[in-house]
C-alpha positions in Angstrom: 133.3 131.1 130.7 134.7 127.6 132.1 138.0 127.1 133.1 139.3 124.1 131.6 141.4 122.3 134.0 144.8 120.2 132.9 146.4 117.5 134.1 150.5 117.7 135.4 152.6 115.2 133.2 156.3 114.4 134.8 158.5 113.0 132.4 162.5 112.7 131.4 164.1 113.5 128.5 167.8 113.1 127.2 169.3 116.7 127.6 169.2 116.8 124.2 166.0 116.8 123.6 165.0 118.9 126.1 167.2 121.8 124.6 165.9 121.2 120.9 162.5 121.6 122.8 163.6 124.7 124.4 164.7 126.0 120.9 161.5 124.3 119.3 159.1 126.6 121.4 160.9 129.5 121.3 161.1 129.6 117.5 157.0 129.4 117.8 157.1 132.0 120.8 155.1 129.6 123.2 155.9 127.7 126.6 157.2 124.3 126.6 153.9 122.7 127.7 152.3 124.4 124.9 154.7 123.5 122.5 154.7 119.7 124.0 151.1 120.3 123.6 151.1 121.3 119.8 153.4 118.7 119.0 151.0 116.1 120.5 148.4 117.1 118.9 149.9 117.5 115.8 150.9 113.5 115.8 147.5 112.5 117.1 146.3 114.5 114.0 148.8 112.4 111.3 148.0 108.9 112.9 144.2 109.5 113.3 144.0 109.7 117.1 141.0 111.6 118.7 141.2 113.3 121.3 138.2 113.1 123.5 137.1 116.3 125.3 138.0 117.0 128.9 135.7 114.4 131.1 135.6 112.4 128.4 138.6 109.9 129.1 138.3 106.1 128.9 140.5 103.7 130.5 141.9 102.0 127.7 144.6 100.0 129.7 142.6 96.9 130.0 142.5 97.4 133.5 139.0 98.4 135.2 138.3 101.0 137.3 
């Protein structure tokens, strides 16, 4: 089976949210990532955004590549 690989995402957050975080993703038993991960999703979901597969990015910044 393929290993699908990620991309790292560096960020900061108010305190604050970090700890509801925290608390968020150990209520569901998962990792932060995962749980940033769910959440994500779960907005792309309500607003009708797809996600394309891995590989399947497009710049959509305007800018070309």
């Amino acid at each position: 089976m393929a290993t699908v690989k990620t991309a790292t995402l560096t960020f900061r957050i108010d305190p604050g949210l970090k700890e509801a975080l925290r608390i968020a993703a150990d209520q569901e038993h998962r990792s932060i990532a995962n749980m940033v991960e769910v959440l994500i999703r779960s907005y792309c979901e309500r607003h009708d955004i797809v996600i394309p597969h891995s590989g399947e990015t497009k710049n959509t910044s305007g800018a070309r590549s």
